[in-house]
C-alpha positions, -999 to +999 in steps of 0.1 A: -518-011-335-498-043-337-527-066-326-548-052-349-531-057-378-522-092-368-559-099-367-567-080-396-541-105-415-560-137-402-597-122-412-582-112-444-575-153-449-611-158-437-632-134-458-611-133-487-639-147-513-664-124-502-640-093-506-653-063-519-645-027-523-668+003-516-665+038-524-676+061-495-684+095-500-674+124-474-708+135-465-696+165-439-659+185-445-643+218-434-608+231-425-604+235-389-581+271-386-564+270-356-542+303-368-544+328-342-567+357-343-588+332-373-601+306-350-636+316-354-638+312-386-664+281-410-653+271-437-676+242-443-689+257-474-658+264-495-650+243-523-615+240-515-605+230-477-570+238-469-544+214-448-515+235-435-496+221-400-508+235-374-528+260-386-557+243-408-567+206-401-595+192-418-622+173-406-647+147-428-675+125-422-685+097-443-717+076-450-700+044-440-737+023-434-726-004-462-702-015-436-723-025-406-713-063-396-684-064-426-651-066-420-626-036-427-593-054-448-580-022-461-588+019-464-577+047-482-588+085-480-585+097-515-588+137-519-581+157-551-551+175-548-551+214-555-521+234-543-489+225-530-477+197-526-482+175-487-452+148-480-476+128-454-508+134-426-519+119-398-552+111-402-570+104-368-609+101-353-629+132-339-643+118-304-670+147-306-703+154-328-699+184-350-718+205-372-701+209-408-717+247-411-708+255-377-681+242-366-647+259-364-618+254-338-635+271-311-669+246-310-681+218-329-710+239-339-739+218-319-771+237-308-771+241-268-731+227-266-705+251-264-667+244-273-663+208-285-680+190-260-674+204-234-667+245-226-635+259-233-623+223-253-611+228-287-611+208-316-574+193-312-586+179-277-610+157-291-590+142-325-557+127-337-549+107-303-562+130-279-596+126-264-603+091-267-588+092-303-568+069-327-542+080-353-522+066-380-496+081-403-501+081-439-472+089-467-487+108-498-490+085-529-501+108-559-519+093-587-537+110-617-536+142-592-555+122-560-539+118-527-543+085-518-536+082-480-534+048-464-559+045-435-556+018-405-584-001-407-595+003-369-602+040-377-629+029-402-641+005-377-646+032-348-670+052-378-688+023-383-693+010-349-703+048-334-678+053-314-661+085-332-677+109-354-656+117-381-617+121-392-596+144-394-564+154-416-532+170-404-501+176-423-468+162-405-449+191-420-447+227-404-438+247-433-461+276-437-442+290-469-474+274-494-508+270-485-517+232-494-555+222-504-576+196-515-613+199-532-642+198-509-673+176-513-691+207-533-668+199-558-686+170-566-663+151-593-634+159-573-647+151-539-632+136-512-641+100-510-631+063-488-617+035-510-625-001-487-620-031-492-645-056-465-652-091-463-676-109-444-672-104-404-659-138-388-684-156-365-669-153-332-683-145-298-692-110-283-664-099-263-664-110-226-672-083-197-647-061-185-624-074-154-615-053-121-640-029-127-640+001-099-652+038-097-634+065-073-656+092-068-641+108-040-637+141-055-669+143-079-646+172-100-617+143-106-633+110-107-620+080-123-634+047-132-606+019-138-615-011-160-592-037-179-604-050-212-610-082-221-595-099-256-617-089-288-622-053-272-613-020-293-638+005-272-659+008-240-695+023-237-702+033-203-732+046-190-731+070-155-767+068-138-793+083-165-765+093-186-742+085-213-705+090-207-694+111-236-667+097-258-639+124-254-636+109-216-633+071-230-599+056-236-596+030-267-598-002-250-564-017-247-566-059-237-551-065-207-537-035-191-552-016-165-571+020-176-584+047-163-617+066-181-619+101-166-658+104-151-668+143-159-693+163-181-726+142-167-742+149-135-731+138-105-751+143-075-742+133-043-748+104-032-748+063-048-733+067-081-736+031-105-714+031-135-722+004-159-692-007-188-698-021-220-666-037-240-675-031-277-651-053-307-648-040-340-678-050-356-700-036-328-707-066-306-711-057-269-700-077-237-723-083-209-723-050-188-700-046-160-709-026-129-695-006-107-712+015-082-697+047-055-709+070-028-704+108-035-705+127-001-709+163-005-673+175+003-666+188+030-646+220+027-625+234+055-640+260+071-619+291+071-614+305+104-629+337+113-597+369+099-609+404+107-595+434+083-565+451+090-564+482+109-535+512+110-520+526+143-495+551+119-482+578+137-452+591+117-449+592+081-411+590+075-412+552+079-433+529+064-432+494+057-439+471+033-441+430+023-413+418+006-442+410-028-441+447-031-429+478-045-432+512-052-414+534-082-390+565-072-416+585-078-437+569-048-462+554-075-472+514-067-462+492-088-494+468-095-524+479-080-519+485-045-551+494-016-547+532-009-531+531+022-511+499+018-480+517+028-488+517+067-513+489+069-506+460+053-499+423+066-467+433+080-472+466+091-500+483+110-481+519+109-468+511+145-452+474+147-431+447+119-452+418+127-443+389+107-457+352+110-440+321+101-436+282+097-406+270+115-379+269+090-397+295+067-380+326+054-399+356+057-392+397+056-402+430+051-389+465+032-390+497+050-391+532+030-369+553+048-369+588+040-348+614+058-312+630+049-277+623+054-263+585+060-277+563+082-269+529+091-296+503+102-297+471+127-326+444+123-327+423+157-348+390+154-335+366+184-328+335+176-330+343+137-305+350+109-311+380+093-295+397+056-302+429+055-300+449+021-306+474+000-330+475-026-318+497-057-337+516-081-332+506-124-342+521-149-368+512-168-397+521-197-426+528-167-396+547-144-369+538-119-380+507-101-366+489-069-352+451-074-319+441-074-310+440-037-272+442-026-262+436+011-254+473+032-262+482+064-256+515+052-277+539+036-280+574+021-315+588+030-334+612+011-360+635+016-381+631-020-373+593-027-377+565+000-348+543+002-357+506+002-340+486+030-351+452+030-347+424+055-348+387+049-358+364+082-344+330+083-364+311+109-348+281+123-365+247+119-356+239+156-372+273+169-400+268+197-436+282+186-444+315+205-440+350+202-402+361+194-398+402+198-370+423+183-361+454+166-358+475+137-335+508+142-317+536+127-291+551+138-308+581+134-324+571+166-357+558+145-370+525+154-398+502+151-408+467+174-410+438+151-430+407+169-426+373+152-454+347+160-439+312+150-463+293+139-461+251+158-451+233+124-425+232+103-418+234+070-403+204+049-363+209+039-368+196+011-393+217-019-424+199-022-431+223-054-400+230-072-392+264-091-366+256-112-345+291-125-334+284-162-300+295-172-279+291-204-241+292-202-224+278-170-201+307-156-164+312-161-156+295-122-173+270-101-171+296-074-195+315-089-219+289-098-216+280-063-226+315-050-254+312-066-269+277-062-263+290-025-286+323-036-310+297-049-312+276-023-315+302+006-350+311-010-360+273-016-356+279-054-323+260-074-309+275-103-308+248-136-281+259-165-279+242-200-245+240-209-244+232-251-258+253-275-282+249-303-249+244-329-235+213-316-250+188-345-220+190-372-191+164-368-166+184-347-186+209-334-183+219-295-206+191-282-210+210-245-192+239-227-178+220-192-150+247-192-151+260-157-121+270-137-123+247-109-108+260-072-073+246-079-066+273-110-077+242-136-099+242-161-121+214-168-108+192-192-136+192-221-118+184-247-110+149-230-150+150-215-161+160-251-142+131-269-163+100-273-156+075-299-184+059-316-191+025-297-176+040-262-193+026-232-174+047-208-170+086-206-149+109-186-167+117-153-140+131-133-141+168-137-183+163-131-171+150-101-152+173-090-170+205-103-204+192-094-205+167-069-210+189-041-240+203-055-255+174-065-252+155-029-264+186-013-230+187+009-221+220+003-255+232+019-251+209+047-246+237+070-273+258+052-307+270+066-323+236+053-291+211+057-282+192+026-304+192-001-293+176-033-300+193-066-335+191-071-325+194-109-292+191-130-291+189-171-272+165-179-253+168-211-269+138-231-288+154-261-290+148-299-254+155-302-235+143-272-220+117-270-218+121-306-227+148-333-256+141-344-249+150-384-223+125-385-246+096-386-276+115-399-287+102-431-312+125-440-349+108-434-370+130-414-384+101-392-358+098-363-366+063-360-356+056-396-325+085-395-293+067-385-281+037-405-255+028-383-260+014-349-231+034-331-248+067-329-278+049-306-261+023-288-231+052-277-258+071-262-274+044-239-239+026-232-225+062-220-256+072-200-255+036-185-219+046-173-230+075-159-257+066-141-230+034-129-211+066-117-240+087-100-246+057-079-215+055-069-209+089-053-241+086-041-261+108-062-290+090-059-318+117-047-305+142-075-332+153-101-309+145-131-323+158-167-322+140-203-332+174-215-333+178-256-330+219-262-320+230-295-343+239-318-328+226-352-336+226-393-336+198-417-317+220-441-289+236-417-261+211-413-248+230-384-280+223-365-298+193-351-325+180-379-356+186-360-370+211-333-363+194-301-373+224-278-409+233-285-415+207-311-441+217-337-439+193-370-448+153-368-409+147-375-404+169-338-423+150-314-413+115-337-379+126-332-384+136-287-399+098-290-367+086-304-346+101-276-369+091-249-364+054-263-327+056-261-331+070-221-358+042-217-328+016-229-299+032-206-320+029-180-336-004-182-361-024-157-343-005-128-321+027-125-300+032-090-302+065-099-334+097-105-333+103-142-360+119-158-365+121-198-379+159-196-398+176-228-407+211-229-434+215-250-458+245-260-478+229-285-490+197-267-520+194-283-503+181-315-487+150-304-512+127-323-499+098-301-460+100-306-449+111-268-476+080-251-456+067-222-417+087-234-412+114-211-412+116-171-418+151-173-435+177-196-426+210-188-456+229-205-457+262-220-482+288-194-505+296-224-506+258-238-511+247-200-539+275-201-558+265-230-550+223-230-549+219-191-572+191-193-555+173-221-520+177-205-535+165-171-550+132-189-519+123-205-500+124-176-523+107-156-524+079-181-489+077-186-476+087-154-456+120-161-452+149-139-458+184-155-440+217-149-453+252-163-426+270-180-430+309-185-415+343-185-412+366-152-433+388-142-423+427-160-407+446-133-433+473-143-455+445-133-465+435-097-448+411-085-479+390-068-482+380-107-455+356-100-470+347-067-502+339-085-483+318-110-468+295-087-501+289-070-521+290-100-494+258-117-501+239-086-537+246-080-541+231-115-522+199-109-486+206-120-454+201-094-433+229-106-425+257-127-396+268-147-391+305-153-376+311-186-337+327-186-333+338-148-295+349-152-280+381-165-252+404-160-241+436-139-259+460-165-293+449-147-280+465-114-290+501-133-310+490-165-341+470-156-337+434-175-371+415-168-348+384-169-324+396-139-336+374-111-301+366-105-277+393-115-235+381-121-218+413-107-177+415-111-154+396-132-127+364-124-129+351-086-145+387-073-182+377-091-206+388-063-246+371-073-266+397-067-309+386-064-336+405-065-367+416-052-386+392-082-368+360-062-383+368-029-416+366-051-409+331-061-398+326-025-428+335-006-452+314-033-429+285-030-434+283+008-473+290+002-478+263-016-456+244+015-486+256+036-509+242+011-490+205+010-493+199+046-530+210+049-537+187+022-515+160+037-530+166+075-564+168+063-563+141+034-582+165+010-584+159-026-570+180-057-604+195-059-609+206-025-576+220-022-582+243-055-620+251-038-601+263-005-577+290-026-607+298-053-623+307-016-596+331-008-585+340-040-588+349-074-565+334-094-582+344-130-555+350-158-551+367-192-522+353-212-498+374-233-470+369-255-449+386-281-447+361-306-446+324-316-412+320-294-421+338-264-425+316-235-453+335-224-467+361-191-497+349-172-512+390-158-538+380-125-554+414-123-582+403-091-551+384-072-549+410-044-527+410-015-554+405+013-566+378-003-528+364-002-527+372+034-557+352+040-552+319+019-518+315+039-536+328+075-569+303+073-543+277+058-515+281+088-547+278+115-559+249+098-526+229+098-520+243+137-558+228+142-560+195+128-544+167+136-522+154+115-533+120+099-514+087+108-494+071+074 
C-alpha cells in the first residue's frame, strides 16, 4: 500500500483544480452471519445490517459509474450508526459476484453457482485479503451519529475498474457482549453511502505487458501460471482458452516480484492449454496481452497391482490375532466397525499364521487374544528383529472397559470369558536383507503360532518425512523422565513437543518459564538465573539448556536407537510475549502491538537474546533441530496478569496484528541468514480472518482440523504464496472410537498438502492406566527417578500412519508424481471422507472417517509397497 499512496500524493498535485467530491450510494447490502448453526441465513432485506467480529460481516455494492477514467484522491464509507458502539473495521473487496437477496455465508446467491464461486467456498474466502482481495484498516470517527470510515483509495479503484464486486465490513473487535448495527439502504435517509473525492486521471501510458510469463500445467488439479508485473499495474485479467479466469484465483498485481495465480474452476482438457495475461492500472488501462501456452497430458495414474481378498485357514478359536490399529472391548464387542470375522482373517492373520510385511527399518506388530486359565508366559521369536512384547490393559470408560495403555510383561493371567491382549511390536533393521524371515509366537501353555515376515527391498528414511508432533504442557519433574519418553516417541517415529510457561507469565515478576528439572547430577536447573534478563540484555543463560537438552536436540542420545541419531524434529523454545521480558511491564495499553511498547528495550531484548541463542545452537551444533518461536497463551486486554491479546488461536484484528508483531521481532533476530532451523510457528483455527496481517510472518501454520476442513484451499494458497509449511492440529481419536480414525487423519493432513500434524495434549498421568483419558497417549506412571512412560495402543495408530505416508513419499519421489496424483492413488484405495466435531469454541476438534475401512488400509500400503519395489527409482 506504500506505492500507492506515494502515487496517490503526486496525482493529487496533478488533478487538484479539477477535484471534486461524489456521493455514492450502496446499491446492494446484507450482513453476512457466519455464527454457527445461522449460516444460511439473508438478511439483504432488513433495514438494519448488523457488524459483529466474526460472526456478522457486511457486504455493499455501490453505483460507482461517475468514476470511470477519474482519479480516486480520497474515500470514506459513511454508514448511520444504530447500536453499539464499533472502535475500527477492516473494510476489504469481495473477489466474487453476489446476489443481495440471496446471498448468505454459505453462497453468493448466483443462479447455477453454488458456494461463492466455487463449491464448498465461503464468503470469507473471497474478501478482506483472501481471494484475490485488498484490505485496509479504518478507526471509527463518529460525527452527527455517522461512521465515517477512511477507505484506501485502491479499493475504490478495483470497483471501478471491475475487478471486485463489492466491499465488505468487518469489526477488528471480538466482543460478542453487544450486537453493533448500522442502517441498511431501505432506510433511505440513513443509508449507507461513499464520500470521494476524484480528479482528472493523468495522461500516462497503458501499462507495459507482463514479464516471465509461464504456465505449469502438469497436474491440471494444481496448476499455476507465474507472471511478474510491470510498473503502473494494480490487477491482471487473464483469460484460459474460451474462458475467463475468475477473480478469486487472481493475485493483486504487485510490480516487480514474481507471482503465482492459481489456474482452477475453468475447463481444462487435456491437451495445448494458451493462457493469455492482461496487466490492468488503476484507471482501467490494459497492457498488451502476454501469452503463455502448456501441454496437459492425461495423467497417468499408477496402476494398482492386481490384491486378491483375504481368506481364513482358522482352526482353533482360543487364539486369535489382530493388527496393532485395532481393538476389541472386554466384553468381546469391536471397537469401530470391524468385518464380521476380522478376528481370524485380517492382514495379519489368516486364523493359521502371524504374517507381517514390512519396509526395512519399519516397525510393525500384531495383538493376540489369548483366552485360557491360569498364568502363562509368552515368547515372540522374529530373527534378526527386536521385539517388545506387552500387555495391553483394559480402562474404564463411558462405552466399557477398553484395551490401550500397554505395559511390558511376558507374563500373563488368562481368562476364559475375557481375551487378554498381548501385543508385540517388530523393529525391523534398516540393514536387514529382503526375503522371507520365519519365527514364532508361543505360550507356554504349549500354544503356538508361525509368524512369516516378508521384508519388503527398500527402506525407510531415518529421518520422518511427515512429522507427528505429540503436544505436552508442563516439562516433568527430571530430565530422566523426559528422556524416557522422547525415547517412547522416537521408537514409533513420532517426538513428543512440551511448552514449558504458562498462559500467566505477562505481569512484571511473574514466572516467565518453568526450566526446573532435576538434572542427573541431583541439581536443579537454575531458572531463576535462566529467567533473569535485564531489559537491553544481549546475552542469556544457555548452560542448563545445554546440559538438560542438548542430547535431545543433536539426536545423540538415540544414536544407538532403531533409526541412529535423529535430532529433535521440534523443540519450543521459550521466546514468547513475555520472555525475555514480561510483557505488562512495557505494555502501554494500545491494542495494536505495533503501536504497544514505547520503549525500545522490550523489542530489541527479544531479538538480541534470540540472536544469542541461535549464536549458541550453532555452536553445539544444533543446526538440523526444528526449533519453535511458538506464541501460546491466550491473553485479555483487561487482565494484567495475562498477555494483552489471544496469541494461541487468535480471533480479534488486535490477535493476528499482534502474531505479526512477534513474527517481525523473529524476522530481525534472524536476519538475511540464520546458522541455525528456526521456525516462527502460529496455530491458528480461524484463518480465514487474517485480512492480510500474517502475509509473509510465519514459517508454519499449524491449522485447526475443522478450519483446515472448511478453508483448505485458502490455507494452501497462502502458504504457497508466502512459503509456509502447514500442520493440522486436532484432538485424538475417543478410545470408544476406532483407532483407524487417527490413521485416516494422518493420511487425510498429508493427502491434502500439509507436512504434519500435532495432536492436542498427548501426556497424562498414572490414573489413565485404569480410567480411560482420551489424552493418555503417553501415560507418566511412578513418582521421583522410578517414572516408568507407559504408551498406548492410540501411539501405535499414529505409528503405523506415519510410516504410510513414508510409503507414500518414496512412491511419489520414485515415480515423480504430482500432489494430485498421489491423492487420486489413495482416493483409489480409500475413502478418506470426514465429519468434523467439536464441543465448543475451544475444542481443538475430532475428524470421525466412518467408510476408512481396514482392507482398504491394507491395500493403499500393499499396491503402494509393489509399486516402489517395481519402479525404478528416478536419478536426482
Amino acid at each position: 500500500m506504500r506505492t500507492i499512496a506515494i502515487l496517490v500524493l503526486s496525482w493529487l498535485a496533478v488533478g487538484a483544480e479539477t477535484a471534486e467530491m461524489l456521493r455514492l450510494p450502496a446499491i446492494a447490502d446484507t450482513s453476512i452471519v457466519l455464527y454457527e448453526g445461522e449460516e444460511s441465513e439473508r438478511h439483504g432485506a432488513h433495514p438494519r445490517i448488523r457488524i459483529k467480529g466474526n460472526q456478522h460481516i457486511v457486504a455493499m455494492a455501490f453505483d460507482v459509474s461517475a468514476l470511470a477514467g477519474r482519479m480516486v484522491t480520497s474515500a470514506e464509507l459513511v454508514c448511520r450508526r444504530v447500536d453499539a458502539d464499533i472502535a475500527a473495521v477492516s473494510i476489504g473487496t469481495i473477489s466474487a459476484p453476489w446476489n443481495e437477496a440471496a446471498a448468505n455465508s454459505l453462497t453468493a446467491g448466483i443462479d447455477g453457482v453454488a458456494g461463492w464461486g466455487v463449491a464448498g467456498v465461503s464468503f470469507p474466502a473471497v474478501s478482506l485479503g483472501n481471494g484475490g482481495t485488498m484490505v485496509c484498516q479504518a478507526p471509527s470517527v463518529v460525527v452527527d451519529g455517522w461512521y465515517r470510515w477512511r477507505v484506501d483509495p485502491a479499493l475504490i479503484d478495483s470497483l471501478v475498474i471491475r475487478t471486485a464486486y463489492g466491499l465488505a465490513i468487518h469489526e477488528v473487535d471480538a466482543d460478542y457482549g453487544r450486537n453493533p448495527t448500522i442502517a441498511a439502504r431501505e432506510q433511505k435517509a440513513d443509508a449507507p453511502y461513499l464520500s470521494v473525492t476524484c480528479a482528472d486521471a493523468p495522461v500516462q501510458p497503458a501499462p507495459a505487458p507482463v514479464a516471465d510469463c509461464t504456465l505449469d500445467v502438469r497436474d491440471p488439479e494444481q496448476a499455476w501460471l507465474s507472471v511478474r508485473a510491470p510498473p503502473g499495474a494494480v490487477a491482471y485479467a487473464v483469460r484460459v482458452g474460451e474462458h475467463d479466469l475468475p477473480r478469486w484465483n487472481i493475485p493483486i498485481a504487485r510490480p516487480g516480484e514474481a507471482q503465482l495465480i492459481a489456474i482452477r474452476d475453468v475447463p481444462l482438457p487435456p491437451g495445448d492449454v494458451e493462457a493469455s495475461v492482461v496487466a490492468i492500472d488503476r484507471f482501467g488501462r490494459r497492457s498488451p496481452t502476454a501469452v503463455a501456452r502448456g501441454t496437459i497430458i492425461a495423467a497417468v495414474e499408477p496402476v494398482p497391482t492386481s490384491d486378491t481378498a483375504l481368506s481364513s485357514a482358522a482352526t482353533r478359536s482360543d487364539l486369535a490375532v489382530i493388527p496393532l490399529m485395532d481393538r476389541y472391548d472386554a466384553a468381546g464387542g469391536g471397537v469401530g466397525a470391524l468385518p464380521e470375522h476380522h478376528r481370524v482373517c485380517n492382514e495379519v492373520f489368516d486364523g493359521a499364521t502371524i504374517t507381517l510385511d514390512a519396509a526395512k527399518g519399519e516397525v510393525v506388530g500384531f495383538q493376540v487374544l489369548a483366552t485360557g486359565s491360569g498364568e502363562a508366559t509368552a515368547t515372540v521369536a522374529v530373527p534378526g528383529c527386536r521385539v517388545d512384547l506387552l500387555r495391553a490393559l483394559y480402562v474404564d470408560t463411558p462405552s466399557g472397559r477398553i484395551p490401550d495403555p500397554l505395559v511390558p510383561s511376558a507374563a500373563f493371567a488368562l481368562s476364559k470369558t475375557e481375551a487378554t491382549p498381548i501385543v508385540a511390536e517388530v523393529f525391523v533393521p534398516f540393514d536387514a536383507p529382503a526375503g522371507v524371515v520365519r519365527g514364532s509366537f508361543a505360550l507356554s501353555d504349549g500354544r503356538s503360532l508361525p509368524i512369516v515376515l516378508r521384508v519388503r527391498d527398500f527402506a525407510l528414511p531415518k529421518r520422518a518425512s511427515f512429522l507427528c508432533e505429540m503436544n505436552g504442557y508442563g516439562l516433568p519433574d527430571r530430565v530422566e523422565t523426559f528422556y524416557r519418553l522422547q525415547q517412547t516417541a522416537y521408537d514409533h517415529r513420532v517426538h513428543a513437543n512440551i511448552l514449558h510457561y504458562s498462559h500467566r507469565t505477562a505481569a512484571p515478576g511473574a514466572r516467565k518459564c518453568n526450566l526446573d528439572m532435576l538434572l542427573p547430577p541431583g541439581r536443579r536447573m537454575d531458572e531463576a538465573r535462566y529467567n533473569d534478563i535485564a531489559p537491553g540484555a544481549t546475552t542469556a543463560y544457555w548452560d542448563d539448556v545445554i546440559a538438560a537438552f542438548g542430547p535431545y536436540l543433536s539426536g545423540s542420545c538415540f544414536a544407538r536407537g532403531h533409526r541412529g541419531a535423529v535430532p529433535a524434529p521440534g523443540f519450543y523454545l521459550t521466546f514468547h510475549e513475555s520472555w525475555p521480558l514480561n510483557v505488562r511491564a512495557f505494555f502501554n495499553g494500545d491494542p495494536d502491538a505495533f503501536k504497544a511498547f514505547d520503549r525500545p528495550e522490550y523489542a530489541d531484548t527479544f531479538v538480541a537474546v534470540l540472536r544469542d541463542f541461535a549464536r549458541v545452537a550453532a555452536r553445539e551444533g544444533w543446526t538440523e533441530t526444528g526449533f519453535q518461536v511458538y506464541c501460546n497463551n491466550k491473553g485479555s486486554l483487561a487482565d494484567p496478569q495475562r498477555a494483552p491479546w489471544v496469541l494461541d488461536e487468535p480471533s480479534s484484528w488486535w490477535d493476528y496484528r499482534a502474531l505479526a508483531f512477534y513474527g517481525g521481532l523473529v524476522r530481525r533476530a534472524k536476519g538475511d541468514t540464520c546458522p541455525i532451523r528456526l521456525d516462527y510457528r502460529i496455530d491458528i483455527s480461524r484463518p480465514e480472518f487474517i485480512r492480510g496481517t500474517l502475509d509473509g510472518v510465519a514459517d508454519l501454520w499449524v491449522v485447526g482440523q475443522g478450519a483446515y476442513a472448511n478453508h483448505r484451499r485458502l490455507v494452501r494458497d497462502h502458504a504457497r504464496r508466502h512459503g509456509e509449511r502447514v500442520w493440522v492440529y486436532g484432538s485424538n481419536n475417543p478410545l470408544d472410537r476406532s483407532n483407524r480414525d487417527t490413521q485416516a487423519w494422518v493420511l487425510s493432513a498429508f493427502r491434502d498438502g500439509a507436512t504434519g500434524i500435532v495432536p492436542w495434549q498427548t501426556i497424562v498421568g498414572a490414573g489413565a492406566l485404569t480410567k480411560g483419558d482420551d489424552l493418555g497417549i503417553f501415560i507418566l506412571d511412578g513418582a521421583g527417578a522410578d517414572v516408568a512412560v507407559r504408551h498406548t495402543l492410540r501411539l501405535n495408530a499414529y505409528c503405523r500412519a506415519q510410516q504410510d505416508v513414508e510409503y507414500l513419499c518414496l512412491l511419489r519421489d520414485r515415480l515423480g508424481m504430482t500432489p494430485g496424483q498421489i491423492a487420486r492413488f489413495i482416493d483409489h484405495h480409500l475413502d478418506l471422507s470426514v465429519a468434523h466435531e467439536r464441543t465448543s469454541e475451544e475444542d481443538a476438534g475430532r475428524a470421525r472417517y466412518a467408510h476408512a475401512s481396514p482392507d482398504g488400509f491394507r491395500r493403499l500400503r500393499a499396491a503402494t509397497a509393489d509399486l516402489i519395489e517395481s519402479s525404478v527409482p528416478k536419478s536426482r
